[in-house]
C-alpha positions as CSV (number, residue, x, y, z in Angstrom):
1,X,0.0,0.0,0.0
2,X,1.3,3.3,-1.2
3,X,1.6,6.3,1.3
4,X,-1.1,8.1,-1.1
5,X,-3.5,5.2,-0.9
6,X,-2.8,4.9,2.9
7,X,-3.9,8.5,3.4
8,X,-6.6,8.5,1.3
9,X,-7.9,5.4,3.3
10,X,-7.3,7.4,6.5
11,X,-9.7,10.3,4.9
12,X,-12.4,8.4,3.8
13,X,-12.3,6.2,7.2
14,X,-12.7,9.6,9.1
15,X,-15.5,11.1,6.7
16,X,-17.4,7.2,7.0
17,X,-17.0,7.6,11.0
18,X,-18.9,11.5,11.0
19,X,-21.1,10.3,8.8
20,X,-22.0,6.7,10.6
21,X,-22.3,9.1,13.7
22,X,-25.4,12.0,12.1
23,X,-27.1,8.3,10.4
24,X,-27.0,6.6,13.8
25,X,-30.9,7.3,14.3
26,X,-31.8,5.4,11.6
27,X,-33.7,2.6,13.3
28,X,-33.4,0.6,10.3
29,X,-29.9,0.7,10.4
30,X,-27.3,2.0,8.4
31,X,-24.6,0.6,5.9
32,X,-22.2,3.5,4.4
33,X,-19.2,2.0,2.4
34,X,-16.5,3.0,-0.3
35,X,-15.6,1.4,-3.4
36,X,-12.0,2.2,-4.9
37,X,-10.6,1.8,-8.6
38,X,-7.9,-1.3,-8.6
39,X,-6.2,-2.6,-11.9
40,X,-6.4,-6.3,-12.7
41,X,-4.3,-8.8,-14.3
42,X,-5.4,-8.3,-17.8
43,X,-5.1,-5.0,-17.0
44,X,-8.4,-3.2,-16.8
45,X,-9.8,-1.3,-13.9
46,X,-12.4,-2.3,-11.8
47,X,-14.2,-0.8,-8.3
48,X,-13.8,-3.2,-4.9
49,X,-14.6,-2.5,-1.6
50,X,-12.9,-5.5,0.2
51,X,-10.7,-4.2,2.4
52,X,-12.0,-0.4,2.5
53,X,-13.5,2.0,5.1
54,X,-17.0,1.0,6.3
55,X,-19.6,1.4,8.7
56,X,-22.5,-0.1,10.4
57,X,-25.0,1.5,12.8
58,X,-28.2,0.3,14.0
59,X,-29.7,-2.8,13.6
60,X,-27.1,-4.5,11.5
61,X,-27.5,-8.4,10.9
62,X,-28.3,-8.1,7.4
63,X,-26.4,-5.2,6.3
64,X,-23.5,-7.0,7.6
65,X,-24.4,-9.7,5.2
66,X,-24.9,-7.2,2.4
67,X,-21.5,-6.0,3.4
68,X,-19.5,-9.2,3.3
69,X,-21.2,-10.4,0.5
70,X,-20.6,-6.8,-1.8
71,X,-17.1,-7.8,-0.8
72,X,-17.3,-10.4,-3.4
73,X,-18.4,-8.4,-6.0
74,X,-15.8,-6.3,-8.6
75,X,-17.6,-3.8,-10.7
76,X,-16.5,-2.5,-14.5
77,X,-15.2,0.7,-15.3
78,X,-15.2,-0.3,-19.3
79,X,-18.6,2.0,-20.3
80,X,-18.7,-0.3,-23.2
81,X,-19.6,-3.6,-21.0
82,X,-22.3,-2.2,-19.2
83,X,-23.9,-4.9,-17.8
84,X,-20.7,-5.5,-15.8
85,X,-20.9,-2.0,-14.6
86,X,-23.7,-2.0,-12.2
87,X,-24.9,1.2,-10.5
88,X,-20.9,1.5,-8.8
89,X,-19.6,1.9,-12.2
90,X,-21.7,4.1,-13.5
91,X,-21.5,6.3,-11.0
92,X,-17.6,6.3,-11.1
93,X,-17.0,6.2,-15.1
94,X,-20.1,9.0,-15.3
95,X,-19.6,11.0,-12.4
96,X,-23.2,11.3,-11.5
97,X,-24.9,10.1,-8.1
98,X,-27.9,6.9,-8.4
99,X,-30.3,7.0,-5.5
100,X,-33.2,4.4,-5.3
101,X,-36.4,4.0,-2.4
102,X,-36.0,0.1,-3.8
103,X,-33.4,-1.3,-5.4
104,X,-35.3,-4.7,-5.4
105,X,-37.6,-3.4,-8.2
106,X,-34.8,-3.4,-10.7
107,X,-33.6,-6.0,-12.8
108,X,-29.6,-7.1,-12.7
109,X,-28.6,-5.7,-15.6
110,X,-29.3,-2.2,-13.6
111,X,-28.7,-3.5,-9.9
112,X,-26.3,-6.2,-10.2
113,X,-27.2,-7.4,-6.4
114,X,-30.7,-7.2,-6.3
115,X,-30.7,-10.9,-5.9
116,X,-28.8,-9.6,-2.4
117,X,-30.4,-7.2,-1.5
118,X,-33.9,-9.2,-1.8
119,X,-31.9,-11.7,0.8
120,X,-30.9,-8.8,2.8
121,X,-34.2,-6.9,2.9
122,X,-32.2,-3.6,1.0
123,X,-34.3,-1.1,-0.2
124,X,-32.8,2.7,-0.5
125,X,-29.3,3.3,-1.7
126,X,-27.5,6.1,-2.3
127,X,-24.2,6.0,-4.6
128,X,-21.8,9.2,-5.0
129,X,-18.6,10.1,-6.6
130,X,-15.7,11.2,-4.4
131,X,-12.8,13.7,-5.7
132,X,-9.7,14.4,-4.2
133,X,-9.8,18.1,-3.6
134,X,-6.8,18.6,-1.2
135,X,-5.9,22.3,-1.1
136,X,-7.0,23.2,-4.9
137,X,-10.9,23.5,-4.8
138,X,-10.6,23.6,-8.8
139,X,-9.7,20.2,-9.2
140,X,-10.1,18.0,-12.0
141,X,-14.1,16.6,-10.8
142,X,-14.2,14.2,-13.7
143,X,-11.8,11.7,-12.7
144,X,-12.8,10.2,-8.8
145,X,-10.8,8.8,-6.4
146,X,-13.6,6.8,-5.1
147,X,-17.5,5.8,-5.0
148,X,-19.4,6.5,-2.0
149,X,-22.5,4.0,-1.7
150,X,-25.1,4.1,1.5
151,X,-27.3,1.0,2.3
152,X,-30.6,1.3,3.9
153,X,-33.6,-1.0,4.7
154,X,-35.8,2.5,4.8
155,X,-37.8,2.9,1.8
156,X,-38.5,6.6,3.1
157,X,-34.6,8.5,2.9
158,X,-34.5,11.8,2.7
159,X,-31.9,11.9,0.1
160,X,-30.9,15.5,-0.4
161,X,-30.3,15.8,3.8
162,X,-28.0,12.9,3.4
163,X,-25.6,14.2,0.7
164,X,-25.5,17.6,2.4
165,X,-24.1,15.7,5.3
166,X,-21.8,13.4,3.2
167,X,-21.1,16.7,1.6
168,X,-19.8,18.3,4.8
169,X,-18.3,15.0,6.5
170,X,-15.7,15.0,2.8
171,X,-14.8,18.8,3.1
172,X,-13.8,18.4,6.6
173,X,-10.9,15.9,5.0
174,X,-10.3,17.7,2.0
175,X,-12.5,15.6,-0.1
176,X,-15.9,16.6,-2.3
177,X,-18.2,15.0,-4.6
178,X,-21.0,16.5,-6.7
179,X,-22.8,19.1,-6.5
180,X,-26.7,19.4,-6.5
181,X,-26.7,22.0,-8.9
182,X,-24.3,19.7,-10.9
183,X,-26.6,16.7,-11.9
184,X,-30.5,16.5,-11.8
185,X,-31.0,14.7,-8.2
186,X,-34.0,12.8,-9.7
187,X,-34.5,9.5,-8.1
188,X,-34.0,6.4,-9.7
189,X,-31.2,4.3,-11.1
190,X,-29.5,4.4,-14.7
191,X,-30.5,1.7,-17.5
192,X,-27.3,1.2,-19.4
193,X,-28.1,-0.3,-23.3
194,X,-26.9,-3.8,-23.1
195,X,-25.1,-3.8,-26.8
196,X,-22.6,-0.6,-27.2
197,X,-20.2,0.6,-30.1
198,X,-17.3,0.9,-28.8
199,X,-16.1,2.6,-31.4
200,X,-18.5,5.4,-30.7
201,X,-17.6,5.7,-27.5
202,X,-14.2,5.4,-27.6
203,X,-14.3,8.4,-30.3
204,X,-16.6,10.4,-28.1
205,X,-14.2,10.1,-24.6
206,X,-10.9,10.9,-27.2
207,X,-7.7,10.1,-26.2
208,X,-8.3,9.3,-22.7
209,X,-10.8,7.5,-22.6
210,X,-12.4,8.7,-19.5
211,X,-16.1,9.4,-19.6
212,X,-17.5,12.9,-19.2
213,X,-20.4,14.3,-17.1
214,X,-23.1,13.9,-20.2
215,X,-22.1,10.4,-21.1
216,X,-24.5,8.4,-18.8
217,X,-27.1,11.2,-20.0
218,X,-26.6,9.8,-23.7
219,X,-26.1,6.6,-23.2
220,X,-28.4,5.9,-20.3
221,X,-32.6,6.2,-19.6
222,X,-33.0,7.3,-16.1
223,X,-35.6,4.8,-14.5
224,X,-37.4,7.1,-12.1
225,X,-39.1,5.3,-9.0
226,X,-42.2,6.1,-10.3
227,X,-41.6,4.3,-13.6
228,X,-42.7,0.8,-14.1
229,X,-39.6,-1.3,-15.1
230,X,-39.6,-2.5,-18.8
231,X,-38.5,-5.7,-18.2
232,X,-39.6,-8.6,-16.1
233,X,-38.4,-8.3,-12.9
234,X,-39.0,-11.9,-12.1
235,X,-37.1,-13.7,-15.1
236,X,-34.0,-14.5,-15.8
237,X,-31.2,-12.3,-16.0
238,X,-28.5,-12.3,-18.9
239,X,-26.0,-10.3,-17.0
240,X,-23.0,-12.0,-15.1
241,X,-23.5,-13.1,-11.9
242,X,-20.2,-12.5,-9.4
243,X,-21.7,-13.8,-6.8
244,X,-21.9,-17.8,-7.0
245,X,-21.8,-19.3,-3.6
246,X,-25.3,-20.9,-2.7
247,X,-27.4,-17.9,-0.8
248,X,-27.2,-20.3,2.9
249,X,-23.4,-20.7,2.6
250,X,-23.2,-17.2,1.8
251,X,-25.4,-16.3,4.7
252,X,-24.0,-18.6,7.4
253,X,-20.3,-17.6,6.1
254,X,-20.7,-13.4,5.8
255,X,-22.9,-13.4,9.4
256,X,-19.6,-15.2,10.8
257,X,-17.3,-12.8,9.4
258,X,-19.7,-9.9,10.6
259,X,-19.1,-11.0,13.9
260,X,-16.0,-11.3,14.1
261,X,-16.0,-7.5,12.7
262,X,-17.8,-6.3,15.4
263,X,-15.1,-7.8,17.7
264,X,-14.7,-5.3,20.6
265,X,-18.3,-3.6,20.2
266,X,-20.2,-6.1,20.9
267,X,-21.5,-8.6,18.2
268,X,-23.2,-8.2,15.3
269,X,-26.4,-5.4,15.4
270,X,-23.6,-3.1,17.5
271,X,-22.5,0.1,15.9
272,X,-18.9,-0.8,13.7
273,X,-16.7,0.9,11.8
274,X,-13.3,-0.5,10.5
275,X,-11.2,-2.3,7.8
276,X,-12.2,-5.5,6.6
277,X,-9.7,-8.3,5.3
278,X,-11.4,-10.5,2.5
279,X,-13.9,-12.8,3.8
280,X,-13.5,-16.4,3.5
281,X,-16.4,-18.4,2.0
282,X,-16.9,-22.2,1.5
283,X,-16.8,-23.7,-1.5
């Protein structure tokens, strides 16, 4: 681990642990979590939050399971496989925030964990862009350091409260992410077409190939909450699924490894807030 990434760990933990602290009244509990860009093998980038900043207050049984098990899940950055994308990478390769009342109306190839968060009872989610803004408030705001994502069983968040709070919990570490007047806060969560050009794309980002603020606006239709999805939520899904352990192993495995997280504060449903090593799931 670099010195950099260290830091940057050490700023999100802090912003996570103020913002755990003003969501502690949830009674529904509370999941807030950060996903960060790491290059594999072959080269590509994808978003992870195994071993990252988290916290847990409330009633947290099941979040902790939707914790452990999002742990298992890497999320695309390449716009041009969006089904591999899921509401994380959108948010990071677009740079605009997703918020839902219910994930569990979507289909995978939006919500790549709604099979999950069904499990978990997850309804509301919240998913932000972080930038690094250190001392030069003008800085670049199309390339994030990180994806912010809050997890609640709440269908009833008050969305635009929260992200003025996650708002002021990054400044005070020197960290921002959009906003309001930046991206229409509509609620709802971004439907991706499932077969892109990449040739078009690749010609639109230039050189770079990094998306820019409009691309999810062109390439996506915003599924508001009080659209009916155009797809059969029911049926099968054609996107891939990361997660493949049977949902009993999973459960018994992750609610293990929450415990164990909880450690000094008391078991699992106690408030937490750490670093979390990979969890270790039967095969």
């Amino acid at each position: 681990m670099t010195e950099n990434s260290a830091g940057l760990k050490a700023r999100l933990s802090k912003a996570l642990f103020e913002l755990n602290v003003k969501l502690a009244s949830c009674k529904s509990g509370t999941l807030v979590q950060v996903w960060m860009p790491e290059i594999t093998a072959d080269g590509s980038t994808v978003l992870s939050a195994q071993g990252l900043p988290f916290a847990i207050a409330g009633v947290g049984d099941l979040l902790a399971l939707f914790r452990c098990v999002s742990c298992r899940y890497r999320f695309s950055t390449d716009v041009t496989r969006p089904a591999l994308m899921g509401a994380i990478g959108r948010v990071y390769s677009s740079c605009e925030p997703e918020m839902s009342h219910n994930v569990q109306k979507y289909d995978k190839q939006v919500y790549l964990r709604v099979s999950e968060a069904q499990r978990c009872r997850v309804h509301s989610t919240l998913v932000m862009p972080v930038f690094d803004t250190g001392d030069d408030e003008a800085s670049d705001m199309s390339r994030p350091v990180a994806v912010f994502e809050l997890v609640q069983a709440d269908r009833h968040v008050a969305f635009p409260a929260v992200i003025a709070e996650l708002r002021s919990c990054l400044a005070e570490v020197s960290l921002s992410t959009s906003k309001p007047e930046s991206f229409t806060a509509s609620v709802g969560l971004r439907n991706w077409p499932m077969h892109v050009d990449s040739s078009a794309f690749l010609q639109e980002l230039g050189e770079d190939a990094r998306p820019q603020h409009s691309l999810s606006n062109s390439a996506g239709k915003l599924l508001l909450e009080n659209d009916e999805p155009d797809y059969d939520v029911a049926g099968p899904s054609s996107a891939a699924v990361v997660v493949q352990e049977q949902a009993h192993a999973v459960a018994a495995a992750a609610l293990g490894a929450s415990a164990k997280l909880a450690g000094s504060s008391g078991g699992v449903g106690s408030d937490c807030i750490g670093f979390e090593a990979a969890p270790k799931f039967g095969h």
